[in-house]
C-alpha atoms as an extended CHARMM CRD file, in Angstrom:
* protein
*
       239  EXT
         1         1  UNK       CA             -5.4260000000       43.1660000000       51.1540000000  PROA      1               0.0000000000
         2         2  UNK       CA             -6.8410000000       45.8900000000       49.2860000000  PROA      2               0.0000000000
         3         3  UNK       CA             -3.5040000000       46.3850000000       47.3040000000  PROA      3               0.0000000000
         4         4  UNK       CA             -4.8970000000       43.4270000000       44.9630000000  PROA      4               0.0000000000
         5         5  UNK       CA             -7.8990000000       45.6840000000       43.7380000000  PROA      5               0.0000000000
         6         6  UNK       CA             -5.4920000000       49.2340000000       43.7300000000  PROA      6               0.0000000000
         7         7  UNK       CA             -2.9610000000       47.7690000000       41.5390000000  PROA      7               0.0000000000
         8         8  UNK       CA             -5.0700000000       45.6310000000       39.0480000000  PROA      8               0.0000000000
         9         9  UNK       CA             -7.6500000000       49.0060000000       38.3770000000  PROA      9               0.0000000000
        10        10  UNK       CA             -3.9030000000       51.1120000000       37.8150000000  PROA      10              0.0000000000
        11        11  UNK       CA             -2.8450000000       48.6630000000       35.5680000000  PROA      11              0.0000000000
        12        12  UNK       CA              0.3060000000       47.6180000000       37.7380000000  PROA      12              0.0000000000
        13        13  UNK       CA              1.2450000000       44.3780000000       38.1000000000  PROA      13              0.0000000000
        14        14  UNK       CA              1.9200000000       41.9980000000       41.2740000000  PROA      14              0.0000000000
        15        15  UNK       CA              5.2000000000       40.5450000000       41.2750000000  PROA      15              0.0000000000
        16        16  UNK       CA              5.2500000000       37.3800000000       43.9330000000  PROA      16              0.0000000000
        17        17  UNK       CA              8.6400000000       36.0940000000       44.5870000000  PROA      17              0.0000000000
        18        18  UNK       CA              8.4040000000       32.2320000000       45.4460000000  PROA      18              0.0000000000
        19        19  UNK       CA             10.3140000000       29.4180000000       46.4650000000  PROA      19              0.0000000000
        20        20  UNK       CA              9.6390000000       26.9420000000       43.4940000000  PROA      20              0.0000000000
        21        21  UNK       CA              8.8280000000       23.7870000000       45.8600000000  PROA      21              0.0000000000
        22        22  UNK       CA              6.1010000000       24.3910000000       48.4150000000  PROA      22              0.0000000000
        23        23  UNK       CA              5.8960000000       28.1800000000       48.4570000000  PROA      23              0.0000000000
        24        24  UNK       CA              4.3490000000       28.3050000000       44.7110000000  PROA      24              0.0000000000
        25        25  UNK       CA              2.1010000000       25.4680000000       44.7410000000  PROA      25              0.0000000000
        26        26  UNK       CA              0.4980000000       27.2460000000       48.2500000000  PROA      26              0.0000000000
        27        27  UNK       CA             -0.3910000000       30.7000000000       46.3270000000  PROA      27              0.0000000000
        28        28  UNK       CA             -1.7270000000       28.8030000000       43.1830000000  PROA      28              0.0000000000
        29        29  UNK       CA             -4.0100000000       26.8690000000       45.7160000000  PROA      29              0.0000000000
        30        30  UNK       CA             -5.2800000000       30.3770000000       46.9650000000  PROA      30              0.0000000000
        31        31  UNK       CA             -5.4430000000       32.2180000000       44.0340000000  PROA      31              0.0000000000
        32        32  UNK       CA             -7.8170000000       29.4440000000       42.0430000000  PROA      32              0.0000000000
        33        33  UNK       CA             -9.6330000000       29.6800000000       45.9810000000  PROA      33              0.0000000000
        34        34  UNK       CA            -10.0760000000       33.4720000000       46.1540000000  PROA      34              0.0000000000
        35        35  UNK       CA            -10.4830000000       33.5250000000       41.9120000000  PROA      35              0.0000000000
        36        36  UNK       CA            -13.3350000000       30.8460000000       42.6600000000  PROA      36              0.0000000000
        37        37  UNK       CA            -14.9900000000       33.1930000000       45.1810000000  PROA      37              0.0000000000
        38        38  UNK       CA            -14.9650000000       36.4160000000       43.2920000000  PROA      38              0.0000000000
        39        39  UNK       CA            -12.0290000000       38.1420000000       45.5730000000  PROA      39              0.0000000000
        40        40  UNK       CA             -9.8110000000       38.6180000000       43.3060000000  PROA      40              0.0000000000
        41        41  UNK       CA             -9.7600000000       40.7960000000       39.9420000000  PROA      41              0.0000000000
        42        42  UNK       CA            -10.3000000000       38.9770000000       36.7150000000  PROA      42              0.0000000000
        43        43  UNK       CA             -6.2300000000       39.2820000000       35.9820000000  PROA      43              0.0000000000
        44        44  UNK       CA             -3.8330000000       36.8990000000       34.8420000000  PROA      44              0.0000000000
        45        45  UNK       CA             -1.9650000000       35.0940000000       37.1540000000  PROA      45              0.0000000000
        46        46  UNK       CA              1.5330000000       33.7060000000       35.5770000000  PROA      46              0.0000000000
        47        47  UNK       CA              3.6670000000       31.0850000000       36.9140000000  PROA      47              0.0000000000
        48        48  UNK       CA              7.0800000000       32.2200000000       35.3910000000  PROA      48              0.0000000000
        49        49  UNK       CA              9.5630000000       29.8030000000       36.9180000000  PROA      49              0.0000000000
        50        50  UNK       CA             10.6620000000       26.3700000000       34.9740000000  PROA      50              0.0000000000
        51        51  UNK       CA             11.5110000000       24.4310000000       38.0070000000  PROA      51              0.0000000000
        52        52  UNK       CA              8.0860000000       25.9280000000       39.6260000000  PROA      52              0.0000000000
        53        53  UNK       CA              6.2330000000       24.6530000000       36.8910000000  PROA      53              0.0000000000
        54        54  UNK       CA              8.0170000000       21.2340000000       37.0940000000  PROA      54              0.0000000000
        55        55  UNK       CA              7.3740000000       21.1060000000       40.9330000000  PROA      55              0.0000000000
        56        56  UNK       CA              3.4510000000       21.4440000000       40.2980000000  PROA      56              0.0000000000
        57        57  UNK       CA              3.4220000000       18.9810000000       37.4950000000  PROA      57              0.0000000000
        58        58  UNK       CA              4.9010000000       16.6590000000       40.6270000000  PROA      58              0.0000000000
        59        59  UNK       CA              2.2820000000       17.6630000000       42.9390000000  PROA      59              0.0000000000
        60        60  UNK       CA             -0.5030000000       16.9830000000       40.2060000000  PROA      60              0.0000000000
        61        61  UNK       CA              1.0170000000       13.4050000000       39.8590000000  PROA      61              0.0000000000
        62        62  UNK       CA              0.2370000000       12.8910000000       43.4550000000  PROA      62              0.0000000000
        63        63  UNK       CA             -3.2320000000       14.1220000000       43.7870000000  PROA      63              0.0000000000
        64        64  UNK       CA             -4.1470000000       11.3580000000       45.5400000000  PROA      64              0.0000000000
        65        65  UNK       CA             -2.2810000000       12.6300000000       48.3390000000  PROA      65              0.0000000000
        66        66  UNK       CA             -4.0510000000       15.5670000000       48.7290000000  PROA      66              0.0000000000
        67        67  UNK       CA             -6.6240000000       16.0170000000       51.9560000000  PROA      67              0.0000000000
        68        68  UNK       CA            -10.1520000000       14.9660000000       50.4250000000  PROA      68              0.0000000000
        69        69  UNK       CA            -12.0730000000       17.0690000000       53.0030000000  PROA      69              0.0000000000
        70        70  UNK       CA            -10.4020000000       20.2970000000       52.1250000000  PROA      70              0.0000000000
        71        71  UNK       CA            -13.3170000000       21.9730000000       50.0590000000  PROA      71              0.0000000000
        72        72  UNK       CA            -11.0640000000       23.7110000000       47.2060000000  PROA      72              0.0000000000
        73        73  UNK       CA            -10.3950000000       19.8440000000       45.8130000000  PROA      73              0.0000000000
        74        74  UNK       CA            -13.9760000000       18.9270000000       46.5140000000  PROA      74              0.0000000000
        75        75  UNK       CA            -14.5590000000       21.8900000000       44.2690000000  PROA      75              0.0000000000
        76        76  UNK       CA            -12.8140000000       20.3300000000       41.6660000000  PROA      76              0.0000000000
        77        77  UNK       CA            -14.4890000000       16.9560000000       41.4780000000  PROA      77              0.0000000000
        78        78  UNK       CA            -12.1150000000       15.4250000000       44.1720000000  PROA      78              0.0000000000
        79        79  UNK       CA             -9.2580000000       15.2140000000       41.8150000000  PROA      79              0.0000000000
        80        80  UNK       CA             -6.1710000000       17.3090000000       43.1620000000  PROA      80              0.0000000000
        81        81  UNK       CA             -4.9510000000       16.8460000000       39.4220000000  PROA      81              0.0000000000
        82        82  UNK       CA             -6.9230000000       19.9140000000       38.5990000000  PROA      82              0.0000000000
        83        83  UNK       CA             -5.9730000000       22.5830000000       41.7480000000  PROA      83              0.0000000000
        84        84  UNK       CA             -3.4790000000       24.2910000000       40.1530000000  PROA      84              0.0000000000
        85        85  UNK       CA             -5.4360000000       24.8330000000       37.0430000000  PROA      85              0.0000000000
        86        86  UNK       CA             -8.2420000000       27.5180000000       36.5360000000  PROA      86              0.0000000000
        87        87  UNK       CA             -9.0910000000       30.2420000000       33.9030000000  PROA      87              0.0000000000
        88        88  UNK       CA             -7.1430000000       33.0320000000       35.1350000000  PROA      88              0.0000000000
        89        89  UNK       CA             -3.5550000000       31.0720000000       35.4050000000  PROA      89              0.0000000000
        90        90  UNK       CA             -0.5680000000       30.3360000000       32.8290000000  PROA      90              0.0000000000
        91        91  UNK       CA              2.4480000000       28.7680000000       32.4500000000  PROA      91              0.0000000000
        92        92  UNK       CA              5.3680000000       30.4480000000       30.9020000000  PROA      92              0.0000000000
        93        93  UNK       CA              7.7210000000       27.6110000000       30.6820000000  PROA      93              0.0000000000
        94        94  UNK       CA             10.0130000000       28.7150000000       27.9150000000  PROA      94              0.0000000000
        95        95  UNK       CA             12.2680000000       31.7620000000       27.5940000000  PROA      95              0.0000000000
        96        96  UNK       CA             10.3250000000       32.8440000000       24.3010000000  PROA      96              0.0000000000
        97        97  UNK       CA              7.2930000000       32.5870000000       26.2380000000  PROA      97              0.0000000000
        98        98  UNK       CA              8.3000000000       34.7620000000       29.0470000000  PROA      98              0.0000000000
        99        99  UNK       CA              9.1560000000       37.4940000000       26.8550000000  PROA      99              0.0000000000
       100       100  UNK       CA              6.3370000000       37.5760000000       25.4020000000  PROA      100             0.0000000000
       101       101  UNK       CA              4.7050000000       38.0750000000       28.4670000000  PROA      101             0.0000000000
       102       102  UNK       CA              6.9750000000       40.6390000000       29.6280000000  PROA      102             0.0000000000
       103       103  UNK       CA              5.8240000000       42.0510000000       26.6400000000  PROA      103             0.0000000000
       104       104  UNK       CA              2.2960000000       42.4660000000       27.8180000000  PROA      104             0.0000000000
       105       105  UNK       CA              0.3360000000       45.3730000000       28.7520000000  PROA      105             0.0000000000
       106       106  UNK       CA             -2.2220000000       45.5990000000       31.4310000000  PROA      106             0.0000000000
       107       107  UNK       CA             -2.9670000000       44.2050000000       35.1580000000  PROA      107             0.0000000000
       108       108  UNK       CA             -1.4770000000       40.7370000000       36.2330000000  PROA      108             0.0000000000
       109       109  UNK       CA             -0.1310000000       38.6350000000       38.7510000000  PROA      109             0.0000000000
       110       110  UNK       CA              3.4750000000       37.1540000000       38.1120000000  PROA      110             0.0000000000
       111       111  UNK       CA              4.6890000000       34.3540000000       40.9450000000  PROA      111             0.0000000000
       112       112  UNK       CA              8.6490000000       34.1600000000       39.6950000000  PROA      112             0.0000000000
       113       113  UNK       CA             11.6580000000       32.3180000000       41.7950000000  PROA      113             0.0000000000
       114       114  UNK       CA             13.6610000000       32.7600000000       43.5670000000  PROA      114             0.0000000000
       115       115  UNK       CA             12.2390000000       33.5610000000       46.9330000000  PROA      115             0.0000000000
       116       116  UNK       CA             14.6520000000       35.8110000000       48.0480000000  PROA      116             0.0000000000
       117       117  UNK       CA             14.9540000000       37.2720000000       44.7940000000  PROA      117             0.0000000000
       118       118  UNK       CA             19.0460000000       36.4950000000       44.3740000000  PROA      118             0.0000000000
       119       119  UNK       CA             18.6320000000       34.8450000000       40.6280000000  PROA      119             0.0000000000
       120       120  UNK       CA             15.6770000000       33.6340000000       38.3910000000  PROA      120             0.0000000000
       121       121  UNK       CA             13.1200000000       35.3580000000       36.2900000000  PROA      121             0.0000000000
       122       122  UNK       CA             11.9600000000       37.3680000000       39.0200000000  PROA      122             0.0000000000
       123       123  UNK       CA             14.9470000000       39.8320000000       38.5430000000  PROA      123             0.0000000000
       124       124  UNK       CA             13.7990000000       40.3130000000       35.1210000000  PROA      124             0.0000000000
       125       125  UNK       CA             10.5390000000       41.1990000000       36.4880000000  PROA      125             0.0000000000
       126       126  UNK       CA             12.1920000000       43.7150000000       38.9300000000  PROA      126             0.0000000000
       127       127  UNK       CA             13.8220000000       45.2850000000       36.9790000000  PROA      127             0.0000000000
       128       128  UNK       CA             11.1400000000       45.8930000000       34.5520000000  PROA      128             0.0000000000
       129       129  UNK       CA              8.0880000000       46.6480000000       36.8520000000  PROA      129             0.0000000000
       130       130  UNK       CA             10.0010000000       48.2160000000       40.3500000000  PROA      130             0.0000000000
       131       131  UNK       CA             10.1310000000       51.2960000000       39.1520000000  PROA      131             0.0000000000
       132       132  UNK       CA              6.4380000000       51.2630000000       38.0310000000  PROA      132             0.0000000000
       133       133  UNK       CA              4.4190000000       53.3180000000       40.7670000000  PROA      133             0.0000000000
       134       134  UNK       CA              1.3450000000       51.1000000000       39.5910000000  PROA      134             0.0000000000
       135       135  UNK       CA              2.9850000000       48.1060000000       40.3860000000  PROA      135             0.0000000000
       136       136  UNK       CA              3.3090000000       45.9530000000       43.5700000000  PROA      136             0.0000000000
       137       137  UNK       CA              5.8340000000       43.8690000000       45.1650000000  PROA      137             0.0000000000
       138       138  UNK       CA              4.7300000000       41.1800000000       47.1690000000  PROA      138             0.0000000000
       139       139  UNK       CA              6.9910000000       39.1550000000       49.7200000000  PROA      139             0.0000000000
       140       140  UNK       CA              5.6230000000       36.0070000000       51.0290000000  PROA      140             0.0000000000
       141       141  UNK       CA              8.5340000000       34.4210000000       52.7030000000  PROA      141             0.0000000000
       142       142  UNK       CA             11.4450000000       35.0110000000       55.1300000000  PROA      142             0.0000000000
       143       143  UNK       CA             14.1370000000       37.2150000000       53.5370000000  PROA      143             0.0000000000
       144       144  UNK       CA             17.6290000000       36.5700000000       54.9230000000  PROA      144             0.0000000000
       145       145  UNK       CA             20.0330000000       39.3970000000       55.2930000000  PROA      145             0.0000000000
       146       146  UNK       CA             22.2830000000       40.9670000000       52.9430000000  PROA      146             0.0000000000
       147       147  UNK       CA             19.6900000000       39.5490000000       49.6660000000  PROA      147             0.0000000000
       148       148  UNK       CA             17.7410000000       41.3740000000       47.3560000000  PROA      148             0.0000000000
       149       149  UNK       CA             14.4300000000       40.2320000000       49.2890000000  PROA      149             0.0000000000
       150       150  UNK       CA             15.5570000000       42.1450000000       52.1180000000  PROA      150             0.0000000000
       151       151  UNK       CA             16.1210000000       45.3130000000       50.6060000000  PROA      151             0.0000000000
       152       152  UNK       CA             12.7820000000       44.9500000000       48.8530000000  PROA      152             0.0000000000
       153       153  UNK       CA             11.4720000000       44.6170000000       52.6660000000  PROA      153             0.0000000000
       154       154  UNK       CA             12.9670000000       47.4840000000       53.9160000000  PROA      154             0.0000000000
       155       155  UNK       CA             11.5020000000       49.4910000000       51.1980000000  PROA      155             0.0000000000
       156       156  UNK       CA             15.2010000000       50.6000000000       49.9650000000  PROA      156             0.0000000000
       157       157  UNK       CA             14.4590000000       53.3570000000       46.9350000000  PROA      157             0.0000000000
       158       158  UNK       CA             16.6440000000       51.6460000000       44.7930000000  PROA      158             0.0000000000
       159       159  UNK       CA             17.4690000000       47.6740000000       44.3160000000  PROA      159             0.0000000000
       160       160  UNK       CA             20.4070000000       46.4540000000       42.7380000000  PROA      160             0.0000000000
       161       161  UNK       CA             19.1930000000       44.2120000000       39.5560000000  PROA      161             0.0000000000
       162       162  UNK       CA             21.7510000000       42.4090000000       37.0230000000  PROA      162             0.0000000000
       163       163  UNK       CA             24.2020000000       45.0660000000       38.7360000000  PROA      163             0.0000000000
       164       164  UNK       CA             22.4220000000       48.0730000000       38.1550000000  PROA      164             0.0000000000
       165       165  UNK       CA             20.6970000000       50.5530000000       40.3240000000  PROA      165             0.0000000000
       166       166  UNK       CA             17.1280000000       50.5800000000       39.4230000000  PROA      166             0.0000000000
       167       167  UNK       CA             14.3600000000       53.0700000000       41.1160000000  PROA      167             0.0000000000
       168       168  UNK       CA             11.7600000000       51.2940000000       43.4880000000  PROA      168             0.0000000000
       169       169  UNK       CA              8.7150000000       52.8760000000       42.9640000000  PROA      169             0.0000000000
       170       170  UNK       CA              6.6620000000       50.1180000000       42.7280000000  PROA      170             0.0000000000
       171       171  UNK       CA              4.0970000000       49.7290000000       46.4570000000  PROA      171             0.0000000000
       172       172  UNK       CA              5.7060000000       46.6250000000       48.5300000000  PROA      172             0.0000000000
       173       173  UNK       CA              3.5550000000       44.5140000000       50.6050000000  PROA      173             0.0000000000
       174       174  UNK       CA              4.2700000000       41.8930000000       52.8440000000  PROA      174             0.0000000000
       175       175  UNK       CA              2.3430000000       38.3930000000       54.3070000000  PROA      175             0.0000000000
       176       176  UNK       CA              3.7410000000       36.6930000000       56.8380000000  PROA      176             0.0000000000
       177       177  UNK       CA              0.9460000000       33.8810000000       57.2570000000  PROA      177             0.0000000000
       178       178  UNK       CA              2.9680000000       31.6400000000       54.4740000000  PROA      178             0.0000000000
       179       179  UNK       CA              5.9980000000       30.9280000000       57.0930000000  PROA      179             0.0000000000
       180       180  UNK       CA              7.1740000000       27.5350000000       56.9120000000  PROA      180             0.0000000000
       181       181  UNK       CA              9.5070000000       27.6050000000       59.9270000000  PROA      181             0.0000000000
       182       182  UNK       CA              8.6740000000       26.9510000000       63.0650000000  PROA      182             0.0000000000
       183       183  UNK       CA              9.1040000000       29.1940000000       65.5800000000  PROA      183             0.0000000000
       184       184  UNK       CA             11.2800000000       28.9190000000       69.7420000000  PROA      184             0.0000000000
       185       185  UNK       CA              8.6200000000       27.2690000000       71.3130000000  PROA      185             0.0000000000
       186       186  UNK       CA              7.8160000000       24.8620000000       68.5620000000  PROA      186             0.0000000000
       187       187  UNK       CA             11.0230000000       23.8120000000       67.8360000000  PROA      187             0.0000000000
       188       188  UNK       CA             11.9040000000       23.4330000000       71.9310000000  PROA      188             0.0000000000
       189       189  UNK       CA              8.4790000000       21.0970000000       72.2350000000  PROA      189             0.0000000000
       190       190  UNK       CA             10.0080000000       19.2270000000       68.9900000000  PROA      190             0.0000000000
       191       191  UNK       CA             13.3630000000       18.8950000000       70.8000000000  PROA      191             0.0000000000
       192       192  UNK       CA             11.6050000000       17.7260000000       74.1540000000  PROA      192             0.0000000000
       193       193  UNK       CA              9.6230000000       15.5980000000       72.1760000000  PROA      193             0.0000000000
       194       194  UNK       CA             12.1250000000       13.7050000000       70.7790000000  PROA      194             0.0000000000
       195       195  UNK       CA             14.3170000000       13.5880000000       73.9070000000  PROA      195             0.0000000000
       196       196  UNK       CA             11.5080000000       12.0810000000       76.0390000000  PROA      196             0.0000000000
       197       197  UNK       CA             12.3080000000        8.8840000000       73.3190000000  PROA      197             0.0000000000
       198       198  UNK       CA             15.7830000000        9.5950000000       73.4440000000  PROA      198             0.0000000000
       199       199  UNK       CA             17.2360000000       10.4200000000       76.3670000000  PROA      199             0.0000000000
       200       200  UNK       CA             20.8030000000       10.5650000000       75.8780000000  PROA      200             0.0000000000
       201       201  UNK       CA             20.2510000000       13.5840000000       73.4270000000  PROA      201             0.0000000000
       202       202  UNK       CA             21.7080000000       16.8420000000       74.6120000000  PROA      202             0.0000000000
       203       203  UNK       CA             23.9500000000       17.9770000000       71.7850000000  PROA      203             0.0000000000
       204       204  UNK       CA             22.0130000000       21.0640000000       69.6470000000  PROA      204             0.0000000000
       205       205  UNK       CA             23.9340000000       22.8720000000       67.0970000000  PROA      205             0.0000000000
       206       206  UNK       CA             21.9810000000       25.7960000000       65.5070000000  PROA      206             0.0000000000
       207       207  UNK       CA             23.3750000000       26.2020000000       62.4230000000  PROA      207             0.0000000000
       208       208  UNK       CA             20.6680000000       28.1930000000       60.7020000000  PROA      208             0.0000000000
       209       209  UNK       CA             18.3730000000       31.6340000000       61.5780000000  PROA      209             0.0000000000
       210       210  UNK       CA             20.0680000000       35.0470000000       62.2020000000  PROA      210             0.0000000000
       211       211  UNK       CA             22.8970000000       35.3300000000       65.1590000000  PROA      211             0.0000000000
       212       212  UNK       CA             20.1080000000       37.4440000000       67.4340000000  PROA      212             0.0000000000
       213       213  UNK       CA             17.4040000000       34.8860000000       66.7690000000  PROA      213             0.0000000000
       214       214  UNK       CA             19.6730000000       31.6790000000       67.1750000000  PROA      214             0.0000000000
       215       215  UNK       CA             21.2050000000       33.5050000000       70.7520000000  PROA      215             0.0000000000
       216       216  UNK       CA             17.7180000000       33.3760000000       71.9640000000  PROA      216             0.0000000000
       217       217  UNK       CA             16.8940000000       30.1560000000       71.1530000000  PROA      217             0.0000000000
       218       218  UNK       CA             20.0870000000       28.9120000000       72.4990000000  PROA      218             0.0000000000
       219       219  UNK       CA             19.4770000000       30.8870000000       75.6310000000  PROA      219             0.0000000000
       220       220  UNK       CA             16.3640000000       28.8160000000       75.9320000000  PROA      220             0.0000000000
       221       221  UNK       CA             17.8430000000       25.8040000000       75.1670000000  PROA      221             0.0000000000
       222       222  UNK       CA             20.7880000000       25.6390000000       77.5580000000  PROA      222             0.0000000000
       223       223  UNK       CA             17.9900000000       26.4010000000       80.5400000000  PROA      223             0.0000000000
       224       224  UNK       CA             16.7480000000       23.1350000000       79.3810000000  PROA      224             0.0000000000
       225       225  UNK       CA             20.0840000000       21.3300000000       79.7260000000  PROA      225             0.0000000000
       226       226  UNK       CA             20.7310000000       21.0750000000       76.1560000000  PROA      226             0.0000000000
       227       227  UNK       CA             24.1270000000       21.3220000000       75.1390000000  PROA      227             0.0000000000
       228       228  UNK       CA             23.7630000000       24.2820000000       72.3060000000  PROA      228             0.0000000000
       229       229  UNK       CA             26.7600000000       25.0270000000       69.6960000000  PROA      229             0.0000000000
       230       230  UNK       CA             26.5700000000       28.1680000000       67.1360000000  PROA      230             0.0000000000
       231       231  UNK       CA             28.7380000000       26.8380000000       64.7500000000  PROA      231             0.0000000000
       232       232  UNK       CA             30.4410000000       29.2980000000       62.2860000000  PROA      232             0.0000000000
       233       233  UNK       CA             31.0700000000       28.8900000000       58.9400000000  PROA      233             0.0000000000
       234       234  UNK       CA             34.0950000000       26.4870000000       57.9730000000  PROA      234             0.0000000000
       235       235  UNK       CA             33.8610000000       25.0970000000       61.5730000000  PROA      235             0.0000000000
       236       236  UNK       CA             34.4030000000       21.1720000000       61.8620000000  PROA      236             0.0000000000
       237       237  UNK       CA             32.9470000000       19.1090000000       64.9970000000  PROA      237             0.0000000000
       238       238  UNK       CA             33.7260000000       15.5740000000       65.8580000000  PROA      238             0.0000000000
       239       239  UNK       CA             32.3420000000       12.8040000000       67.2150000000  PROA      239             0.0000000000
């Protein structure tokens, strides 16, 4: 995790590609955490994403959903309202506004949709800071095949942005502790689980995953007795 220190004392920036819903409101949470605890640089940390930023507002209307005990809201005087507010953040909600932040010189941290970096604001960001050797790319979620996000994982020297070829010089990092998907085993005990209550379920289509990763799982499942179907695309089933 030392990248975070390296690129704020070049002057580079961090460029997080997020899902808006979920993904976003998860590295605001542990930004204001590690910001509260001295961990991270003094920087900026910009939310560039409209729906993003309407997402949070939605997740600050709930606060009183939020877990109580977790000691980040206790921090903040119990009210969840205030988690995804601190010094260091800011909201860019309107075109003019992310311009002028574009704009910018010096160290930040930009969180930008989409995810898999195949539309949004973060291709403006690409194509502005990849080829800056100061700068880092940071993936925190799966990147499906044949997307942007990919090539950005496999460290291609160039990326394809708004149809041109642009040079990747920028350091890429990735985190694979924000997964959201379960993995074999915990989607088999989910499917056992809810076949102990339902017997008569045996039909399983996978319709989701890469082929190699569904073929294992169905693998798995069919030694189980389940009755497991790979769709493809444009295939119909009846019942």
């Amino acid at each position: 995790m030392l990248f975070r220190s390296e690129t704020a004392s070049r002057g580079g920036r961090i460029l997080i590609p997020s899902f808006a819903v979920g993904r976003t409101q998860e590295l605001l949470y542990d930004l204001h955490a590690l910001a509260d605890t001295g961990r991270i640089p003094r920087i900026p940390v910009v939310l560039d994403s409209p729906l993003a930023i309407e997402a949070t507002q939605v997740f600050r209307e709930n606060a009183q959903d939020f877990d109580v005990v977790e000691p980040l809201i206790q921090h903040v005087n119990g009210s969840g309202k205030l988690l995804f507010d601190f010094p260091m953040v800011q909201f860019t909600p309107s075109v003019e506004d992310s311009k002028a932040m574009m704009r910018r010189s010096g160290p930040m941290i930009v969180i930008a949709a989409s995810g898999m970096c195949e539309s949004g604001r973060i291709l403006h960001h690409l194509a502005h800071s990849a080829p800056d050797p100061r700068s880092t790319i940071l993936i925190v979620g799966f990147q499906a095949e044949h997307t942007l996000g990919r090539r950005i994982v496999e460290r291609k020297p160039e990326l394809k942005v708004f149809g041109d070829m642009v040079p990747r010089r920028a350091q890429v990092e990735v985190l694979n502790g924000y997964s959201a998907h379960a993995d074999r085993s915990e989607l088999t005990a989910w499917l056992d689980a809810a076949r102990e209550t339902s017997p008569q379920l045996q039909d399983v289509f996978l319709v989701h995953g890469e082929p190699t990763a569904q073929d294992a799982l169905a693998e798995r499942l069919r030694a189980r007795r389940y009755a497991v179907t790979c769709p493809s695309p444009g295939d119909h089933v009846t019942r």
